[in-house]
C-alpha positions as CSV (number, residue, x, y, z in Angstrom):
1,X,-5.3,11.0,12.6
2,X,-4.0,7.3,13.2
3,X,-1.1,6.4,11.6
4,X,-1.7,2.9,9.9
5,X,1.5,0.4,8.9
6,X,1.7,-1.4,5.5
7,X,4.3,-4.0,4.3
8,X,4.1,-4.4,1.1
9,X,6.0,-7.3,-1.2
10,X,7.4,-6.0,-3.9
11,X,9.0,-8.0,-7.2
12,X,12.4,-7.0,-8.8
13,X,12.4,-7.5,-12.5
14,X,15.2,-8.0,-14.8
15,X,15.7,-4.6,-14.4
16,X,15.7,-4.2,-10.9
17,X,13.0,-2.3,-11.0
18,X,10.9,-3.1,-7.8
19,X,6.8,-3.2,-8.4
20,X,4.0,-4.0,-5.8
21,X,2.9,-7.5,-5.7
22,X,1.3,-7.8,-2.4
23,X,-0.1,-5.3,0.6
24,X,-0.6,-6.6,4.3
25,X,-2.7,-4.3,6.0
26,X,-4.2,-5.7,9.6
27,X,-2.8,-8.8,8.6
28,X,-5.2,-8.9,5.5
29,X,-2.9,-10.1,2.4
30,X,-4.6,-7.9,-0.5
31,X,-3.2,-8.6,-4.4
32,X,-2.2,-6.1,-6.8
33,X,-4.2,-6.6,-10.0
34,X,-3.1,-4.0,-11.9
35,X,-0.3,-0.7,-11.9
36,X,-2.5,1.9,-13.7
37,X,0.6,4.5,-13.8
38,X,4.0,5.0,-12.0
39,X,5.8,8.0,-11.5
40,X,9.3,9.2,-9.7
41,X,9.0,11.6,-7.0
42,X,12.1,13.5,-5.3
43,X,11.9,15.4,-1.6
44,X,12.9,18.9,-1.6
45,X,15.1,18.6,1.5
46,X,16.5,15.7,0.9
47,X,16.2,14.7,-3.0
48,X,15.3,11.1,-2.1
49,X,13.7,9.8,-5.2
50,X,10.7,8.0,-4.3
51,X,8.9,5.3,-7.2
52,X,5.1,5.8,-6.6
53,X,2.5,3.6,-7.8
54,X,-1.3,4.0,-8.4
């Protein structure tokens, strides 16, 4: 299993809530159209909260 990089640009609302804009992968720019649900995940070892997106 390769291990693929991503950079992804990101907007911060009013809130300061950051949201996918834009993903580079193999230096392909590819737009986010549409967030079809968000949820808040948090490690085990070492409660990070993560915000995932789908």
């Amino acid at each position: 299993m390769s291990i693929e990089q991503i950079e992804v640009i990101a907007y911060s609302g009013y809130k300061g809530e950051e949201t996918p804009r834009t993903l580079i992968l193999h230096d392909e720019k590819i737009e986010v159209i549409r967030i079809v649900s968000t949820w808040i995940e948090e490690g085990l070892k070492d409660r990070a909260r993560r915000i995932c997106f789908l």
